[in-house]
LUMLUM-299147 format. One record per residue (C-alpha): residue in three letters; x, y, z; residue number from 1. Coordinates in nm, 4 decimals, always signed. Example, Ala and Ser with C-alpha at 12.3 -4.5 7.8 and 13.67 -1.06 7.14 Angstrom:
// residues 2
 res        x        y        z   n
 ALA  +1.2300  -0.4500  +0.7800   1
 SER  +1.3670  -0.1060  +0.7140   2
// end
This chain:
// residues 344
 res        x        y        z   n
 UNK  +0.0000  +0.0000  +0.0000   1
 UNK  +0.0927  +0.3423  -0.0950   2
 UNK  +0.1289  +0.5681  +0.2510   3
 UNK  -0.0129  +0.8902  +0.1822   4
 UNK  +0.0260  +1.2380  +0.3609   5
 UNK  -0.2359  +1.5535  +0.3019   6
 UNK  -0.1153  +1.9012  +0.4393   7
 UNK  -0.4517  +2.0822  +0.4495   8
 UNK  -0.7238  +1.8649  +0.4529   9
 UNK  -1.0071  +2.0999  +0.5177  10
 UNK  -1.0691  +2.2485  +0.2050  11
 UNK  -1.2735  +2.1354  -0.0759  12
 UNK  -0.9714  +1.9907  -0.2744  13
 UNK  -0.8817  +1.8501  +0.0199  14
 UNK  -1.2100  +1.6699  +0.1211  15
 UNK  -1.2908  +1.5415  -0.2491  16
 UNK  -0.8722  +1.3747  -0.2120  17
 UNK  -1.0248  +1.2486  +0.0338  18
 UNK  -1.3224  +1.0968  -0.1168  19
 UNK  -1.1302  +0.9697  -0.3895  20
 UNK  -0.8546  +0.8129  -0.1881  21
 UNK  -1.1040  +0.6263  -0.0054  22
 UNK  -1.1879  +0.4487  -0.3173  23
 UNK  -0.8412  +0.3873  -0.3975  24
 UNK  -0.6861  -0.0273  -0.3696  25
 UNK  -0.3575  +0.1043  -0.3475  26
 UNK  -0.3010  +0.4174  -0.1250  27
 UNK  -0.3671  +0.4322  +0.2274  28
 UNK  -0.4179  +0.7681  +0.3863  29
 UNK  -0.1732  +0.8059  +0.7505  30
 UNK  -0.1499  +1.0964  +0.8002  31
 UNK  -0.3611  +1.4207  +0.7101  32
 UNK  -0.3063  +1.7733  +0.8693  33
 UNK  -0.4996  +2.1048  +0.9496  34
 UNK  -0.3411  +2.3550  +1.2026  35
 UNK  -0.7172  +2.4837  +1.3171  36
 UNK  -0.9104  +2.1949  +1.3040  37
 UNK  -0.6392  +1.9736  +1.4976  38
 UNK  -0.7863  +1.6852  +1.7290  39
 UNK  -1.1039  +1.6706  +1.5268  40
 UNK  -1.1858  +1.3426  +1.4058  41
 UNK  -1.2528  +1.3376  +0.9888  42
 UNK  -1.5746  +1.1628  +0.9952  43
 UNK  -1.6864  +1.4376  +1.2434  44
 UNK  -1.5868  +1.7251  +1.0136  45
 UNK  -1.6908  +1.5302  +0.7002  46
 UNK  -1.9988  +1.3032  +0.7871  47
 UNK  -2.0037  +1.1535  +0.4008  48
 UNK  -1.6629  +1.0243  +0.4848  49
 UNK  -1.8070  +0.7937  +0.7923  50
 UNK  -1.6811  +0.4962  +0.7678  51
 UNK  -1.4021  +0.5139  +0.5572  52
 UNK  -1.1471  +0.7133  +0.7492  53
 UNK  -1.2432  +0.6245  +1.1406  54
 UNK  -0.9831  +0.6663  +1.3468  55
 UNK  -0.8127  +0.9360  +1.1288  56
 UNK  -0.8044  +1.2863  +1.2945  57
 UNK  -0.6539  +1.5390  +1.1778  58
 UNK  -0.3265  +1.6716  +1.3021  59
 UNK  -0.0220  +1.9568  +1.3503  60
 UNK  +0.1494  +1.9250  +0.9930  61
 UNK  +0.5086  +1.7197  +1.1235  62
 UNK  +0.7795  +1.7479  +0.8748  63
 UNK  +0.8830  +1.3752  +1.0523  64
 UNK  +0.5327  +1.2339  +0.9952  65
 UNK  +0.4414  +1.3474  +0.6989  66
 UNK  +0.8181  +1.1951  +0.5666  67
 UNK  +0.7296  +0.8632  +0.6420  68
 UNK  +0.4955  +0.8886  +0.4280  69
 UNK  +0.5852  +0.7236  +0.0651  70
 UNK  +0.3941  +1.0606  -0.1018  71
 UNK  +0.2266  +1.4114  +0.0347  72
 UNK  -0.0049  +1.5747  -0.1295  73
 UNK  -0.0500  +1.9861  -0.0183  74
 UNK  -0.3848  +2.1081  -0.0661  75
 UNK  -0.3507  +2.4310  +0.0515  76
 UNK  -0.3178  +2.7893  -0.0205  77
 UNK  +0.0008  +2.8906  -0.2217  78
 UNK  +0.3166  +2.9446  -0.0489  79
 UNK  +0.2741  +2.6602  +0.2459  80
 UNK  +0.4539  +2.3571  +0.0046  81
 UNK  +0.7385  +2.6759  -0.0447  82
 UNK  +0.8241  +2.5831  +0.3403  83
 UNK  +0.7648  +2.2481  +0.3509  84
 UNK  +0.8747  +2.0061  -0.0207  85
 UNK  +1.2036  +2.0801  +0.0334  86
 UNK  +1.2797  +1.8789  +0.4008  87
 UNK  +1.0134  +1.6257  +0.2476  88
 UNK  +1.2198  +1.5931  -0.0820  89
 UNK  +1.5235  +1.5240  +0.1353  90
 UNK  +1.3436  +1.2535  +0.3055  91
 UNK  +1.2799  +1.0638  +0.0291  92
 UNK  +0.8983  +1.1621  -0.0147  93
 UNK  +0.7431  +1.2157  -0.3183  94
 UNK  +0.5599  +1.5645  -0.3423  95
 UNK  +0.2265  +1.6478  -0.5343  96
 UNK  +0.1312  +1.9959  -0.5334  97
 UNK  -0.2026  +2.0875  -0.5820  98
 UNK  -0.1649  +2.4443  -0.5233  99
 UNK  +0.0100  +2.7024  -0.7543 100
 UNK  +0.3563  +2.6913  -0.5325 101
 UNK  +0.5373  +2.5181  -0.8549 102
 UNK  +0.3247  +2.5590  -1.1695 103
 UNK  +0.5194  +2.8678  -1.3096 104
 UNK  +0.8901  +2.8190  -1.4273 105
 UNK  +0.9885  +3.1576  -1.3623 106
 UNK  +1.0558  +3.3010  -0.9839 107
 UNK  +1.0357  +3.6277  -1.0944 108
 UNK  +0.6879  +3.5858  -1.3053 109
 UNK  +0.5160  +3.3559  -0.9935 110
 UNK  +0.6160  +3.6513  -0.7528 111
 UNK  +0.4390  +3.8907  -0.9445 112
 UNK  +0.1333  +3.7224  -0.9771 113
 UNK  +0.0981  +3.5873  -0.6518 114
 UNK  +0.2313  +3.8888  -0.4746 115
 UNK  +0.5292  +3.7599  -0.2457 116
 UNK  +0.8693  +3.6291  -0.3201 117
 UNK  +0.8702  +3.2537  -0.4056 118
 UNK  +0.9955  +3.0532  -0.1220 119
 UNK  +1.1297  +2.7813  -0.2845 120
 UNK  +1.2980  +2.8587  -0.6192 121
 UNK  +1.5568  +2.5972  -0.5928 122
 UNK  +1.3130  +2.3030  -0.6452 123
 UNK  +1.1551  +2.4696  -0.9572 124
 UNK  +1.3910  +2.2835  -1.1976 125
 UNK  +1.3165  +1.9466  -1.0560 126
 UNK  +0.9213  +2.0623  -1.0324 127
 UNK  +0.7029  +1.8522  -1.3413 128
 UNK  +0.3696  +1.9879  -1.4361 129
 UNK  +0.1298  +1.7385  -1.3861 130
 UNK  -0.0938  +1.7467  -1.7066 131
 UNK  -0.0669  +1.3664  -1.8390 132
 UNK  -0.2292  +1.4491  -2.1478 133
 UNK  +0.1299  +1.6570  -2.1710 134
 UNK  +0.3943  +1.5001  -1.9524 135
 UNK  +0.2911  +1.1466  -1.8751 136
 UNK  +0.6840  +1.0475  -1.9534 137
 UNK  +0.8031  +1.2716  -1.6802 138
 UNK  +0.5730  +1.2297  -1.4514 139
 UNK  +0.6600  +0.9021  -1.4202 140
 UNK  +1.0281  +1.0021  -1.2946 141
 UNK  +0.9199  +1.3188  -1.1110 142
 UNK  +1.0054  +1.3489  -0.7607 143
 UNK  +0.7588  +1.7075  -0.7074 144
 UNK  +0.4760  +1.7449  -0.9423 145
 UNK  +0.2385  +2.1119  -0.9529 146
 UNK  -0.0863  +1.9700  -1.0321 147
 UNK  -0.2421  +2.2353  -1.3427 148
 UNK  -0.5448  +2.4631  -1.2243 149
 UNK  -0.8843  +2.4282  -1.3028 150
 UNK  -0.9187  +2.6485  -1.5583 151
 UNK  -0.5365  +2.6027  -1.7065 152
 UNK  -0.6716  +2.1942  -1.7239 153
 UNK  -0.9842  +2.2844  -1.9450 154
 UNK  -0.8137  +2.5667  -2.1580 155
 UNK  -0.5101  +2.3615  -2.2591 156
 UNK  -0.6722  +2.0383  -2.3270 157
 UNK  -0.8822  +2.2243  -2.5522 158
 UNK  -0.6364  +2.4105  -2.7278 159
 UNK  -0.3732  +2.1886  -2.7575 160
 UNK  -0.4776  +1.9413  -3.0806 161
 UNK  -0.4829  +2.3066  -3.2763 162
 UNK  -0.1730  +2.4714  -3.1094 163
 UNK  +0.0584  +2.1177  -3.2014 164
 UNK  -0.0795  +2.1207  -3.5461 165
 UNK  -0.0244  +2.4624  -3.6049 166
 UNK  -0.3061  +2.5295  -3.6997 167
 UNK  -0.4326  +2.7985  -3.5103 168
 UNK  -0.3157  +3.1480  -3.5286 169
 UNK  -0.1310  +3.1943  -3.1827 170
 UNK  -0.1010  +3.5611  -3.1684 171
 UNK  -0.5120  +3.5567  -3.1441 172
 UNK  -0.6352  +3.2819  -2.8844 173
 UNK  -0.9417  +3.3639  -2.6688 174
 UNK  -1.0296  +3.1307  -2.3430 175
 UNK  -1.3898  +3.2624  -2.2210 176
 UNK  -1.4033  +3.0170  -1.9102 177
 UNK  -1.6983  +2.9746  -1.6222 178
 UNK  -1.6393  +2.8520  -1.3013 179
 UNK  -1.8765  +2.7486  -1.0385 180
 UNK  -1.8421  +2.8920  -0.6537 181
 UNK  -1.6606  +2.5809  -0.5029 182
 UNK  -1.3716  +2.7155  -0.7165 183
 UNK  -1.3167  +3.0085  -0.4664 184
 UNK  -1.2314  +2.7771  -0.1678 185
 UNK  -1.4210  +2.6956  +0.1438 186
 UNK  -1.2959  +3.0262  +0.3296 187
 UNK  -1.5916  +3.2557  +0.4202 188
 UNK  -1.6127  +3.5347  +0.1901 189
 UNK  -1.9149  +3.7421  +0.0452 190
 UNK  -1.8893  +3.7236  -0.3070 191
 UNK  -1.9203  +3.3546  -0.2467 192
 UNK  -2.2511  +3.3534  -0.0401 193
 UNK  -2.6037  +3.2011  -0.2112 194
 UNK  -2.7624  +3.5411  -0.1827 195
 UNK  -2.4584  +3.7355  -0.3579 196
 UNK  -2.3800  +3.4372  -0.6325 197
 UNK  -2.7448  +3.2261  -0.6796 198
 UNK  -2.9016  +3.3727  -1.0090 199
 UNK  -2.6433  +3.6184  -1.0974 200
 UNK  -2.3406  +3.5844  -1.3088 201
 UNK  -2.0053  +3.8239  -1.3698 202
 UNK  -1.6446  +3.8311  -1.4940 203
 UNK  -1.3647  +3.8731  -1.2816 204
 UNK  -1.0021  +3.9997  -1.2912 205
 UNK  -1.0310  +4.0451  -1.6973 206
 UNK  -0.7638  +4.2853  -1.6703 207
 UNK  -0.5058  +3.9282  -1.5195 208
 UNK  -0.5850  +3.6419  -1.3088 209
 UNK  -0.2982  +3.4338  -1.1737 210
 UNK  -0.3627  +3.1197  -1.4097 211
 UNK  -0.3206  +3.3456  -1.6999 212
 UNK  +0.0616  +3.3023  -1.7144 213
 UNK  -0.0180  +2.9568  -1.6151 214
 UNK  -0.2119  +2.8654  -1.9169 215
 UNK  +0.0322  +3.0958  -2.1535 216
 UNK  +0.2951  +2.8914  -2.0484 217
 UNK  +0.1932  +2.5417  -2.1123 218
 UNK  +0.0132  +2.7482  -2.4591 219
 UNK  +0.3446  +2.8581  -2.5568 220
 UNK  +0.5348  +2.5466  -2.5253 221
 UNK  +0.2470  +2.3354  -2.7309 222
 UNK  +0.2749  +2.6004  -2.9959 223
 UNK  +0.6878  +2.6166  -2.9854 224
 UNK  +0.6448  +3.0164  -3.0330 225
 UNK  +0.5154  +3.3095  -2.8766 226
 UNK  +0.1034  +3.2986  -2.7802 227
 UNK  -0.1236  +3.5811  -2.7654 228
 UNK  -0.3772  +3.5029  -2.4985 229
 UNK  -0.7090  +3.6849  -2.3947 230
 UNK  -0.8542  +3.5162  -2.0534 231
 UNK  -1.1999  +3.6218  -1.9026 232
 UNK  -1.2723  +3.3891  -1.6262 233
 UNK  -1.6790  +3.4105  -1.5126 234
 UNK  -1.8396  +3.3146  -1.1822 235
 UNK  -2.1690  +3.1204  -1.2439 236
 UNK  -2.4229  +3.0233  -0.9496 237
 UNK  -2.3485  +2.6467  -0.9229 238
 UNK  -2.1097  +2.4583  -0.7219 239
 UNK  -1.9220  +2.2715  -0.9509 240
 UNK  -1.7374  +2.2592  -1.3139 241
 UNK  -1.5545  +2.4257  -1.5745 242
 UNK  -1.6907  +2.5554  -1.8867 243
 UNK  -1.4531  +2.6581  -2.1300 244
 UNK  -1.5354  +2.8319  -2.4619 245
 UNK  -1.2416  +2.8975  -2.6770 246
 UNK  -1.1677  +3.1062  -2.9474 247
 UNK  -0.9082  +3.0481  -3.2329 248
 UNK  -0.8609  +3.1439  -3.6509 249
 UNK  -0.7613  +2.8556  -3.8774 250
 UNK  -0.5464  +2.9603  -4.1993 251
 UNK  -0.6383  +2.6035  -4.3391 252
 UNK  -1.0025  +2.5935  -4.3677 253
 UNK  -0.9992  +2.2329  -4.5217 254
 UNK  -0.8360  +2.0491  -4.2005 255
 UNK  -1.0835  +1.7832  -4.0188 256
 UNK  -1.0419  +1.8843  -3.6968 257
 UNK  -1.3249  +1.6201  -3.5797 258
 UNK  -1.0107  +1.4114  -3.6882 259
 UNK  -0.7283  +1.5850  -3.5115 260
 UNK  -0.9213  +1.5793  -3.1903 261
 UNK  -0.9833  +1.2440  -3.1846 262
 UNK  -0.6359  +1.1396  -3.2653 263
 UNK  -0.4464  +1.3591  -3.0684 264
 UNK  -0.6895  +1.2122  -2.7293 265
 UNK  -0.7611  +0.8511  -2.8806 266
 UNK  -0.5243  +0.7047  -2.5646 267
 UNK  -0.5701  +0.9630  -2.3375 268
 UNK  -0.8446  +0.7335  -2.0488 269
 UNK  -0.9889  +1.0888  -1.9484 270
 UNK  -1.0567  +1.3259  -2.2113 271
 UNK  -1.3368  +1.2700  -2.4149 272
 UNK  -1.3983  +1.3605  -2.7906 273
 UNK  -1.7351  +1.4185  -2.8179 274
 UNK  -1.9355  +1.3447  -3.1386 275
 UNK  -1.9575  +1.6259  -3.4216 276
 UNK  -2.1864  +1.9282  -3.3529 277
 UNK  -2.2254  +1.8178  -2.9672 278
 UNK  -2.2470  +2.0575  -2.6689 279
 UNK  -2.0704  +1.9213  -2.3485 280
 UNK  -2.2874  +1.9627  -2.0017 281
 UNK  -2.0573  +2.0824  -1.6875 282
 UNK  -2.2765  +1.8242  -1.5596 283
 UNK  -2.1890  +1.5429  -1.7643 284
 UNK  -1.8723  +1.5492  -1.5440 285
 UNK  -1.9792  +1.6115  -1.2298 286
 UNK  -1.7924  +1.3857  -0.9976 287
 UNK  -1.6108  +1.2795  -1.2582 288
 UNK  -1.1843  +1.2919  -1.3745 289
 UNK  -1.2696  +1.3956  -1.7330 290
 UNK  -1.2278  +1.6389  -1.9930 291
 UNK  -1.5363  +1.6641  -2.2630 292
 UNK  -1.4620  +1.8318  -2.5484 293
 UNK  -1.6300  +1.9059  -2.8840 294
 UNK  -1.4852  +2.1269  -3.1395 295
 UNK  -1.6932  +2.3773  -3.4055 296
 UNK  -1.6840  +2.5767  -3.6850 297
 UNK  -1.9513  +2.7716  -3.7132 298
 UNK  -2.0820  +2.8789  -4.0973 299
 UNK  -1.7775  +2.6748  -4.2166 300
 UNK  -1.5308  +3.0068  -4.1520 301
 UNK  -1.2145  +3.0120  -4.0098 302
 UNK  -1.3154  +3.1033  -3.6632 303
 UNK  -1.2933  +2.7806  -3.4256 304
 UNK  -1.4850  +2.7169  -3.1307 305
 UNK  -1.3621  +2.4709  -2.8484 306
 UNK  -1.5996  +2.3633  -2.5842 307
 UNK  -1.4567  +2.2220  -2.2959 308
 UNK  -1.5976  +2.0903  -1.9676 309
 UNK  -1.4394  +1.9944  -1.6668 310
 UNK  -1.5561  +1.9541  -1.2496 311
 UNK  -1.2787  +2.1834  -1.1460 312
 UNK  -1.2682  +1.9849  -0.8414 313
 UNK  -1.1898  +1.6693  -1.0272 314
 UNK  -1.0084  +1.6255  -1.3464 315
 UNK  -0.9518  +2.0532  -1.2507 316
 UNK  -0.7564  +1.9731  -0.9444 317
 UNK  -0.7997  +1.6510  -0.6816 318
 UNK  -0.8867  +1.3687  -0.9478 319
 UNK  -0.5932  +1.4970  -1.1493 320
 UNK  -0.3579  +1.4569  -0.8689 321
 UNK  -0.4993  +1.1145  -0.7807 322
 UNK  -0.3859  +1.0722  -1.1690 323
 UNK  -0.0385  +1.1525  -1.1024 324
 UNK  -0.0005  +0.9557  -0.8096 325
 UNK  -0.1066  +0.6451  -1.0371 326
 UNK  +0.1576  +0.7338  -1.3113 327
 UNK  +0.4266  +0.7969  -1.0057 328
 UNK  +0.3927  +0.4855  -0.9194 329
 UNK  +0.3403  +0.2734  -1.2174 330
 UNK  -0.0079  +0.1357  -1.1449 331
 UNK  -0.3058  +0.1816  -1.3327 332
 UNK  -0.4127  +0.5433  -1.4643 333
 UNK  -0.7806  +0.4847  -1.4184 334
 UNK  -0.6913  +0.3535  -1.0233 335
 UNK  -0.9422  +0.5139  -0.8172 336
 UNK  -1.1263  +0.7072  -1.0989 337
 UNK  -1.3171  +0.4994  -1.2994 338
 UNK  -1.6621  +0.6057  -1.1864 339
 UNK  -1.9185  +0.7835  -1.4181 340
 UNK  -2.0079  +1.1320  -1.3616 341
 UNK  -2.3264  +1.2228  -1.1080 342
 UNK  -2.6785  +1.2797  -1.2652 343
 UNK  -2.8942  +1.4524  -1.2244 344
// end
């Protein structure tokens, strides 16, 4: 059995690893830490968890503990894994990130964004970014993966099959993305309250948001060139998914891209091609680690439209990680994640 840490177990990514874990043949959860909620019993904070995790409290994070463990995963706010991966790399422990701590490359570009110096620019060389779809080879040798965002998972996967081909003019890509409330976190805050969000919707932080460099990176390095990117991320009234439009010109008008997406995904176990002229649901993944994606042309032009769906707690974050750890450790990509999405 895989022994597996959490740092931050409180928060919604942190409660569906645990749901998913629990599912798991292989891992085995020892040791899972919250500095406020210390003492209290998991099945006591999370009652749909009864009976999988009893005896499992949760606990003062313990650089010692947590290194016994054979992997940790950190599902907390960014700059915590800064303090921590290091001593646990040193250990011997395998580290998946699910926060932003090691997604960007560049020091100096995640310190603007996220508005502090990075704590741990050292390990950013050895740091893989865990999109399969991407870098399933080094995955499998990484030591400390950054698990993608949410809305980074659903852009790129969309964009990708166009970006590779060159197919798509780079300089103009457009990512019009919705999100639903569970993506702000668990913390209290008002813009996330039923009264402020049910029956309402709005853009945010059009002018940047922090996985815009995110999603021009991995962009950029799929197209082997420059990108010009355009990201206006939306808050919707439900609790969970990703809906992606995208936006991109085609010089090639004749290309089958019905055929390029299916190709380029044919062996990828969670990202689904959808049929010609289909429409994903957010809610056709609810629950579920996958990626449904259908790709348009409208009037024949040379304007493409990408529609991806993801549950940004899933395939957008938690189930993604799970996904790693299955690569990591050369069992089974599906491990753990089989199940169908939740209906209604």
């Amino acid at each position: 059995m895989i022994k597996v840490g959490i740092v931050g177990g409180t928060g919604y990514t942190g409660v569906e690893l645990l749901r998913l874990l629990a599912q798991h043949p292989q891992a085995e959860v020892a040791v899972i830490t919250s500095r406020s909620e210390a003492g209290v019993a998991v099945a006591d904070m999370y009652p749909n968890l009864r009976g999988h995790y009893d005896g499992l409290a949760f606990s003062v994070p313990d650089s010692k503990a947590l290194g016994a463990c054979d992997v940790v995963f950190f599902a907390t706010p960014h700059g915590v894994a800064h303090a921590l991966a290091g001593e646990l790399l040193a250990a011997g422990t395998k580290v998946i990130d699910l926060s932003a701590d090691f997604r960007l490359q560049d020091a100096v570009e995640w310190a603007k964004w996220y508005g502090q110096p990075h704590g741990a620019p050292d390990l950013l060389d050895g740091a893989v970014y865990g999109l399969p779809e991407v870098n399933r080879d080094k995955i499998r040798q990484a030591r400390l993966i950054a698990v993608p965002g949410c809305y980074p998972t659903a852009t790129q996967l969309g964009f990708l099959p166009l970006l590779e081909a060159g197919l798509a003019d780079a300089s103009r890509l457009i990512a019009d993305c919705k999100s639903g409330v569970s993506g702000a976190g668990r913390g209290a805050a008002v813009g996330s309250l039923f009264c402020e969000a049910g029956e309402s919707m709005k853009a945010y932080a059009v002018k940047g948001h922090r996985h815009l460099p995110e999603i021009s990176q991995g962009l950029r390095l799929a197209a082997g060139k420059d990108i010009g990117l355009t990201f206006v991320p939306h808050l919707t009234p439900m609790i969970r998914g990703i809906h992606a439009t995208l936006y991109a010109t085609v010089a090639d008008t004749s290309a089958d891209l019905q055929a390029l997406y299916e190709k380029r995904y044919a062996n990828e176990p969670f990202v689904d091609v959808m049929p010609a002229g289909s429409h994903p649901e957010t809610r056709s993944v609810r629950g579920a680690n996958v990626c449904r994606i259908a790709v348009h042309r409208p009037q024949g032009g040379d304007l493409v439209v990408v529609l991806s769906v993801i549950d940004n707690l899933v395939k957008g974050a938690s189930g993604q990680a799970v996904q790693n750890l299955n690569i990591v450790f050369g069992l089974d990509e599906r491990m753990g994640l089989s199940h169908a999405g939740l209906l209604p």
